[in-house]
N, C-alpha and C positions, 0 to 999 in steps of 0.2 A: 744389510746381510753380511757376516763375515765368513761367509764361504765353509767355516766350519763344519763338518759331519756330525752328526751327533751318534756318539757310541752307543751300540745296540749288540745285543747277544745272537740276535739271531741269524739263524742258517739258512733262510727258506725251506726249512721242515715242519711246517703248522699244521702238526695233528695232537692233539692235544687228550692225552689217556683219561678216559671217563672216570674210572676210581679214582685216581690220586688229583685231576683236573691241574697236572703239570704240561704243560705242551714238551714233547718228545725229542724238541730239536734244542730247543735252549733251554728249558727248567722253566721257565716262567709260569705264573697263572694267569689266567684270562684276563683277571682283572687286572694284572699287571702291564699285559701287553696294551691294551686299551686304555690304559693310563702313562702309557712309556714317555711320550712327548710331552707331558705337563708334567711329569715326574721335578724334585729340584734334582740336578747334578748330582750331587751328594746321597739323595735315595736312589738313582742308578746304580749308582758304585756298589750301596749299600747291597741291593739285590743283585748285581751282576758275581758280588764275592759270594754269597750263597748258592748259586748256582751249579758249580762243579757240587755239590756236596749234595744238592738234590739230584740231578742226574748219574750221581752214584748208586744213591738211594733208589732211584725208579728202577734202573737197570737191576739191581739185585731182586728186589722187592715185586717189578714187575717185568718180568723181561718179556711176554706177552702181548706189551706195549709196542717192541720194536720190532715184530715180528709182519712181514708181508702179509 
């Protein structure tokens, strides 16, 4: 083991909005999170830079989402 972390978006916010099936805290989708550890490296990155650009998008789009 080399002690390493493995970089992950999340925030411990997993609620994850039924229309768009983006989770609320990082962007991700279901299947994404559930696939995050067997991800390569390089599709990490790939979906961690997508990110900020969907939770742009949820916020405008659904702000319903982040409501209590």
């Amino acid at each position: 083991m080399t002690g390493t972390a493995m970089e992950t978006p999340c925030i411990k916010v997993c609620v994850v909005d039924p229309a768009s099936g983006l989770c609320i805290g990082c962007g991700r989708t279901l299947q994404e999170i559930g696939a995050w550890a067997g991800l390569s490296p390089q599709r990490r990155k790939a979906v961690m830079a997508a990110l900020p650009g969907r939770l742009e998008w949820l916020r405008r789009e659904r702000p319903a989402a982040f409501e209590d």
